[in-house]
C-alpha positions in Angstrom: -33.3 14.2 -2.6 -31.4 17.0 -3.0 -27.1 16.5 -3.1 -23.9 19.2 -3.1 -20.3 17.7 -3.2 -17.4 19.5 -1.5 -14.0 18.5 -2.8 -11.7 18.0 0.4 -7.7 17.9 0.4 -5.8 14.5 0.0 -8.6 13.0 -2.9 -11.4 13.2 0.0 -14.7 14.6 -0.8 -18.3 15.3 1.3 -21.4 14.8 -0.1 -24.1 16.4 2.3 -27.4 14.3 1.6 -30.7 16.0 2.1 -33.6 13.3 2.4 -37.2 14.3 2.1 -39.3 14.4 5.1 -42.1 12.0 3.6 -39.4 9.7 2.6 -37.8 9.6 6.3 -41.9 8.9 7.8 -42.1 6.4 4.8 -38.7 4.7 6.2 -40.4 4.9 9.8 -43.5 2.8 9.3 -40.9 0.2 7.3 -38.8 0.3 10.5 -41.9 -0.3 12.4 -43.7 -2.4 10.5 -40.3 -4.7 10.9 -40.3 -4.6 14.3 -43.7 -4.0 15.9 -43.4 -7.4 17.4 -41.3 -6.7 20.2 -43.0 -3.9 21.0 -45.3 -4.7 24.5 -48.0 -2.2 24.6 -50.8 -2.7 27.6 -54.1 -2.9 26.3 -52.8 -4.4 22.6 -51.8 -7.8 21.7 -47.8 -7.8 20.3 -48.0 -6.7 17.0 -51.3 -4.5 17.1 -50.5 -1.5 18.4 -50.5 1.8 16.5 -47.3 3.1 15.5 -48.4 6.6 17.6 -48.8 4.7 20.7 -45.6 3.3 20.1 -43.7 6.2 20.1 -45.8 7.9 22.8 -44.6 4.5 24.9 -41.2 4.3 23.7 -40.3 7.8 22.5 -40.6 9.2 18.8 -36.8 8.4 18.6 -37.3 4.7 19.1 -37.7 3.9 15.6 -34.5 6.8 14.0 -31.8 4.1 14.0 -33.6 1.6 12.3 -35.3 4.2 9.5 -32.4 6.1 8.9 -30.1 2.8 7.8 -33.7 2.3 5.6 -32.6 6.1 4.1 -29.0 5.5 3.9 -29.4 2.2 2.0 -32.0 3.6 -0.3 -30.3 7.3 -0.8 -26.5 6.8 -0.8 -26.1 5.0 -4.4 -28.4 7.4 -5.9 -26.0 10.2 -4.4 -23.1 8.8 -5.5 -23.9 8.2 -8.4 -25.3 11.8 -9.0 -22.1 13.2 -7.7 -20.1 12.0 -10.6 -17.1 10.8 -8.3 -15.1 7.4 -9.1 -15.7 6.7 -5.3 -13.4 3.8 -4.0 -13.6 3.5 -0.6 -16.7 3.3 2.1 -18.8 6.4 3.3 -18.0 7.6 6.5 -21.7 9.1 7.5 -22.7 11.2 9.5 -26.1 12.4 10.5 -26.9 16.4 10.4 -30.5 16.2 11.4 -32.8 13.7 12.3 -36.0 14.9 13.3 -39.7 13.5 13.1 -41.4 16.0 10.3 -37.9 17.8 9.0 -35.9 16.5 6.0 -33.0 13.9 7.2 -29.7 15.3 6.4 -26.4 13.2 6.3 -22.9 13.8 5.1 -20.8 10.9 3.6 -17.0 11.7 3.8 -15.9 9.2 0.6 -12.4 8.8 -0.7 -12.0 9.7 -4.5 -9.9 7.5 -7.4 -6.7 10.0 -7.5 -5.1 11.9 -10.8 -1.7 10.0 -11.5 0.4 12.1 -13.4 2.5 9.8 -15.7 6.3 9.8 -15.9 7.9 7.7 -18.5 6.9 4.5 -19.8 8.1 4.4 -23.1 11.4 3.3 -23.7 12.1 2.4 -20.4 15.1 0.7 -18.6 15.8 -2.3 -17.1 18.2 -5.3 -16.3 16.6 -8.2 -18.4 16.2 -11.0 -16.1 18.5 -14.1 -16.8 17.2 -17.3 -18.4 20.4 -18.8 -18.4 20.2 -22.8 -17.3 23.6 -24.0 -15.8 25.0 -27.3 -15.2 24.3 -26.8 -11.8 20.9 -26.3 -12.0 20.3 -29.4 -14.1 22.4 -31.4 -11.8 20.3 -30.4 -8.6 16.8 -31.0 -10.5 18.0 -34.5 -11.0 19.4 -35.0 -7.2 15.7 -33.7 -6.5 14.1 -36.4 -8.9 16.7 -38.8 -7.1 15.7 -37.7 -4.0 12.1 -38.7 -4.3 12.5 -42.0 -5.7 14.6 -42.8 -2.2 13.7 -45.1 0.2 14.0 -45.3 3.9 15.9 -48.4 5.0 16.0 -49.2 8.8 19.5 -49.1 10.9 20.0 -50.9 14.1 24.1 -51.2 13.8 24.8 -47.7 14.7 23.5 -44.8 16.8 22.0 -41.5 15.4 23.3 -39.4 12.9 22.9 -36.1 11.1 20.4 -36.4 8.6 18.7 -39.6 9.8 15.2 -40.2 10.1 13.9 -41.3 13.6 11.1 -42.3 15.3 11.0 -40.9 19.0 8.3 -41.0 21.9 9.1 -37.6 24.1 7.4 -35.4 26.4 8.3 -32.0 28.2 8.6 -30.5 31.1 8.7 -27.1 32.5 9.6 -26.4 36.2 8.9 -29.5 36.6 5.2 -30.1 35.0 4.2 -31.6 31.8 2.7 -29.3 29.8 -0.4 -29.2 27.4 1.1 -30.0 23.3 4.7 -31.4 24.6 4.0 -35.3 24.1 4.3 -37.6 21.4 4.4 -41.3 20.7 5.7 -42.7 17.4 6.8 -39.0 16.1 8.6 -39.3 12.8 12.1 -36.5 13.2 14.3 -35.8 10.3 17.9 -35.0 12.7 19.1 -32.0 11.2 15.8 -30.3 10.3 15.4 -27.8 12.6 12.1 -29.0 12.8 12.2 -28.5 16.7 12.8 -26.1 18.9 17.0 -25.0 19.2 18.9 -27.7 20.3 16.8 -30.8 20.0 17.9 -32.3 17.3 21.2 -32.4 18.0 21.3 -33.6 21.3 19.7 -36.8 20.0 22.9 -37.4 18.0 24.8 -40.8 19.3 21.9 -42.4 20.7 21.0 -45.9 20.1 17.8 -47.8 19.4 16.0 -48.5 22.8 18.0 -44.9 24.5 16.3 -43.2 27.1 17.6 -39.7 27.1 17.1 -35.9 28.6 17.1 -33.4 26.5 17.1 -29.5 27.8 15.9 -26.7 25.8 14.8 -22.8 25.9 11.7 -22.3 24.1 12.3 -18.8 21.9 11.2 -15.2 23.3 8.8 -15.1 20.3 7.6 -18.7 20.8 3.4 -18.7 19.7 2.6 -20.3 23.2 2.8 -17.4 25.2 3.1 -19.4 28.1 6.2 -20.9 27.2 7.8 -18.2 25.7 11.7 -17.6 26.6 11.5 -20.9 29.1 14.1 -24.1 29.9 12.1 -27.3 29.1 13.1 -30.6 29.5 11.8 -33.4 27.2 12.6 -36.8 28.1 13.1 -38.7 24.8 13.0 -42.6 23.7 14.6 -43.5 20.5 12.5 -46.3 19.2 13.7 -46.4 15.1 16.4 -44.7 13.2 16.0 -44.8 9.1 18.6 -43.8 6.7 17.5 -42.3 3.0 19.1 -44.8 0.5 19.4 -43.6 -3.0 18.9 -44.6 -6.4 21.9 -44.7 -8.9 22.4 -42.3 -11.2 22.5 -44.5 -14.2 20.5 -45.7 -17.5 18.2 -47.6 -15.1 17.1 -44.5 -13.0 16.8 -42.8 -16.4 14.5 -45.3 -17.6 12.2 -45.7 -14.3 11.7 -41.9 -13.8 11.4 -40.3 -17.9 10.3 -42.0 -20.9 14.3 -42.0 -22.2 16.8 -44.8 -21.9 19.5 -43.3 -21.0 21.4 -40.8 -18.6 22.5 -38.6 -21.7 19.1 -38.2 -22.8 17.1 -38.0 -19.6 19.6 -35.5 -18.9 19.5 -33.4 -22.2 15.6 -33.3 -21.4 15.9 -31.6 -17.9 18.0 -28.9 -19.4 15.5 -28.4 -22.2 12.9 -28.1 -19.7 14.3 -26.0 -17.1 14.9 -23.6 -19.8 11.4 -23.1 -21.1 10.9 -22.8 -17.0 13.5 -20.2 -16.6 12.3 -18.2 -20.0 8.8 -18.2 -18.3 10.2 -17.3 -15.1 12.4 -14.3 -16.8 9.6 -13.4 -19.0 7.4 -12.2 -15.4 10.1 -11.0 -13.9 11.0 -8.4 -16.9 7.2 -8.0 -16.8 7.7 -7.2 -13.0 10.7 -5.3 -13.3 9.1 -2.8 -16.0 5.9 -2.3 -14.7 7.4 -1.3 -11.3 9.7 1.0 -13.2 6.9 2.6 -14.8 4.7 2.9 -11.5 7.7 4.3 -9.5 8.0 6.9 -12.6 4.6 8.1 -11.6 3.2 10.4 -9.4 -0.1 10.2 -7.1 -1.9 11.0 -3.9 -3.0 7.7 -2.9 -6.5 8.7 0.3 -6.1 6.6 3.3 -9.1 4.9 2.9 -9.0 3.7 -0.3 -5.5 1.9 0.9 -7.7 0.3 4.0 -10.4 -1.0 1.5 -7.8 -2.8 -0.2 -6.5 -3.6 2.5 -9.4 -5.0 4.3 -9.9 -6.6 0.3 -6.7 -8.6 0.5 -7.2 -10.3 4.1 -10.9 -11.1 2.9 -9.6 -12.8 -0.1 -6.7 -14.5 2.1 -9.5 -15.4 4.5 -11.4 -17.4 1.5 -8.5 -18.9 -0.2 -7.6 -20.5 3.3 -11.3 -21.1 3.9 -10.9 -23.2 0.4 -8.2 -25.3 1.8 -10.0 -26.1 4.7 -8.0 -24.0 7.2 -10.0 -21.5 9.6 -8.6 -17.8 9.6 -9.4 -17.6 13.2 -7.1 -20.8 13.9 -4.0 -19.5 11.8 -4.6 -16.2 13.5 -4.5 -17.9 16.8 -1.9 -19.9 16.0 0.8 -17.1 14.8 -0.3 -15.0 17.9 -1.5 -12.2 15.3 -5.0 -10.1 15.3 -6.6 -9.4 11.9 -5.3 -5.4 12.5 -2.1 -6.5 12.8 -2.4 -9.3 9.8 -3.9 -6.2 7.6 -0.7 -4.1 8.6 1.8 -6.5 7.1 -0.3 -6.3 3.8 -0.5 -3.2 3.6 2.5 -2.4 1.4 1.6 -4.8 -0.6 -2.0 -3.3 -0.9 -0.7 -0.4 -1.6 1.3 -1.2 -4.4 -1.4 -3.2 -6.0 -3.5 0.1 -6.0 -0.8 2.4 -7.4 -0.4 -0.4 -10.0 -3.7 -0.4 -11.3 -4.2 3.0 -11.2 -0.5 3.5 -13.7 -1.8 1.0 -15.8 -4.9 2.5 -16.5 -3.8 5.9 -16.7 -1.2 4.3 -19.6 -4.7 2.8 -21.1 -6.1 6.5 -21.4 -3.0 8.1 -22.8 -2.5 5.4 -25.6 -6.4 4.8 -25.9 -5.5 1.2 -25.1 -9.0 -0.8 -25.1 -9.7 -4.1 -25.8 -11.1 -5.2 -29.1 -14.6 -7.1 -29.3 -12.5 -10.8 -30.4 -10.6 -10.2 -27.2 -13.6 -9.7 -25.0 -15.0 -12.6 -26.5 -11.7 -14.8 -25.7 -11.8 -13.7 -22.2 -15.8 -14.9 -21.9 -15.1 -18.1 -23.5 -12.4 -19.0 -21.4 -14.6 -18.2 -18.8 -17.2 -19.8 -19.9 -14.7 -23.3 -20.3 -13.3 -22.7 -16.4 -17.0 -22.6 -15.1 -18.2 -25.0 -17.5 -20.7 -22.6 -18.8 -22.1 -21.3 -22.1 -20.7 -18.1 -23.1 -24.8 -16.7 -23.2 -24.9 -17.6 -19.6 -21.0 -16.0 -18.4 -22.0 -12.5 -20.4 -25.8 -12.8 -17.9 -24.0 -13.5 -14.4 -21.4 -10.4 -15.4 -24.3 -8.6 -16.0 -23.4 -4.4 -17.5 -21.0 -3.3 -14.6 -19.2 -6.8 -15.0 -18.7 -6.8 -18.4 -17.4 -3.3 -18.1 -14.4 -4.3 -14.9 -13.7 -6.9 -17.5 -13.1 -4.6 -20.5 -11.3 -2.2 -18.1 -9.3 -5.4 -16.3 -8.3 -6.3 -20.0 -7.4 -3.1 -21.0 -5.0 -2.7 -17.9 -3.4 -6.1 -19.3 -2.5 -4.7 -22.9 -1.5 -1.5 -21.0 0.9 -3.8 -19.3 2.1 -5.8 -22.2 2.5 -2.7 -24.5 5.0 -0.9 -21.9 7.0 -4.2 -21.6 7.3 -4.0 -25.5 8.2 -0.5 -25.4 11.0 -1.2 -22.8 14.6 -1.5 -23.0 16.4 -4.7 -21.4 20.0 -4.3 -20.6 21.7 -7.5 -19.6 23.7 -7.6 -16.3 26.8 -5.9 -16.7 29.8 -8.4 -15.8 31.3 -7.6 -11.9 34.6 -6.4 -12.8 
């Protein structure tokens, strides 16, 4: 195999692959031998003709597709590996020649890990995040705690109200016909939770137990049912229940049935102590946030098209997964929004983007300071590991294998990057409005 690399503009390079011509007949008899079975030959049995009377039959190009993915899959690492490029994206190929008897010749158009010339990120400066807990804040954790231990109590003396909980039956129209998702029996509606579609909610206000109303609507432009999309409706509604949140008393009892404390004054002494190590964890990410996009918008790269699609492409796989996990098909969430999985890429694509020039600031901050984790740390990160996966060490250092133990090292080594620029920085607090 014989390789030359042509730098292109934009981080882009070509590497023009030349392949043997006994490796490309090698890859031919694979690619036959693979599929000689569907080949009918009179005067053979399936399977037993030669290869030559295959091709005579079928042509001596029958067989290129199948040989020269054989040749890509066997030549392209080697190449790229022999080019000395931090590739990080796919190769676009392209076939030069493909002839029976002649070397096979490819190019592969690769994107390249862009230079990122640093700007400052020492000393930096930013406006330290707050991690100030108010009375306010305490006071609404505790209507949320009071909130949960509620309890719905049945109403039958007075008609709906804002806020209520009810239990309707409905079903809609549109000119006139019912249509497919727009019935329910027994459907649980908090009034005043927009949970339905513009005026629905409201129109149920002052009915009574046993009601039999009409409601009219407009479904929104936007609306994920095509079909229904900017259209009046009509749902005729039956109020069967209506159930009003009752709440708890603030007092030493409360205290003592939701905390371990016995009184108000010290459940409530609690909640502000806890809220503020949340908020000082809370500020402490943000400031993290805060400086490191200082520090990458300090920067300077060229980030190659591609490499922002692989992440791309990266991010909705992983999104993909993670909803897979919950069990919740991609395809149905897609469906359901009214989105394709181009258009779902395109809104992560900032994001995608900023992850990469991240990375790529972090490490460059790595290099300059010749940031790199020492052997205890490595040996953290395996055992905790090892303790998630319920694993031994021995076993988390096999399935990483070399090239895992080295993303590791260089994953690691971005995270001290990080931590040593947050050090470094400078955190102002907000200046009072004047």
């Amino acid at each position: 195999m014989s390789l030359q690399v042509e730098n292109l503009e934009k981080n882009m390079a070509k590497l023009t692959v030349e392949v043997p011509a006994e490796q490309f007949e090698a890859a031919i008899k694979t690619a036959f031998n693979r599929n000689k079975n569907r080949f009918n030959i009179p005067g053979f049995r399936r399977g037993k003709a030669p290869l030559q009377m295959v091709e005579k039959m079928y042509g001596v190009e029958v067989l290129f597709e199948d040989a020269a993915n054989i040749v890509l899959d066997e030549s392209y690492p080697g190449a790229a590996d022999e080019s000395g490029l931090e590739i990080v994206s796919r190769p676009e190929v392209e076939i030069v020649q493909i002839e029976k008897g002649k070397p096979f010749i490819y190019t592969a158009t690769v994107a390249v890990k862009p230079e990122v010339t640093l700007g400052e990120y020492k000393g930096v400066e930013v406006e330290k995040a707050s991690a100030e807990v108010t009375d306010e804040d305490v006071e609404a954790e505790i209507k949320r705690v009071q909130d949960q231990n509620s309890r719905l109590v049945s109403v039958e003396d007075r008609p709906v109200a804002d806020g209520d909980q009810t239990v309707i039956d409905f079903e809609g129209f549109v000119d006139g016909a019912a249509f497919e998702g727009g019935k329910g029996e027994d459907y649980p509606l908090t009034i005043g939770s927009h949970s339905f579609i513009d005026t629905f909610e409201e129109q149920l206000i002052g009915k009574n137990i046993g009601d039999e109303c009409e409601v009219n609507v407009t479904f929104p432009e936007n609306y994920q049912a095509a079909e229904l999309a900017g259209k009046p409706a009509l749902f005729k509604v039956k109020i069967k229940e209506i159930k009003v949140k009752e709440l708890p008393e603030l007092d030493d009892e409360f205290a003592s049935e939701v905390s371990e404390f016995e009184t108000m004054e010290e459940y409530r002494s609690d909640v502000r102590t806890k809220l503020s190590e949340t908020k000082g964890r809370e500020a402490a990410a943000e400031n993290e946030n805060r400086v490191v996009a200082k520090v990458v918008e300090n920067a300077a790269m060229d980030i190659p098209e591609p490499m922002l699609e692989t992440e791309t492409r990266n991010m909705v796989n992983d999104y993909a997964r993670r909803m897979q996990s919950q069990g919740l098909a991609f395809d149905q969430y897609l469906k359901y929004t009214g989105m394709t999985v181009e258009a779902f890429g395109e809104q992560l694509k900032p994001q995608a983007e900023q992850r990469i020039r991240t990375r790529l600031v972090m490490e460059a901050v790595a290099k300059a300071e010749n940031i790199e984790p020492d052997e205890e740390t490595v040996e953290r990160e395996i055992g905790a590991m090892a303790a998630n996966y319920k694993m031994e060490a021995d076993q988390v250092r096999e399935r990483l294998g070399e090239e895992g133990l080295k993303q590791l090292k260089e994953d690691l080594a971005v995270q001290e990057a990080i931590d040593f620029v947050v050090a470094e920085a400078s955190l102002v607090s907000e200046k009072p409005a004047e």
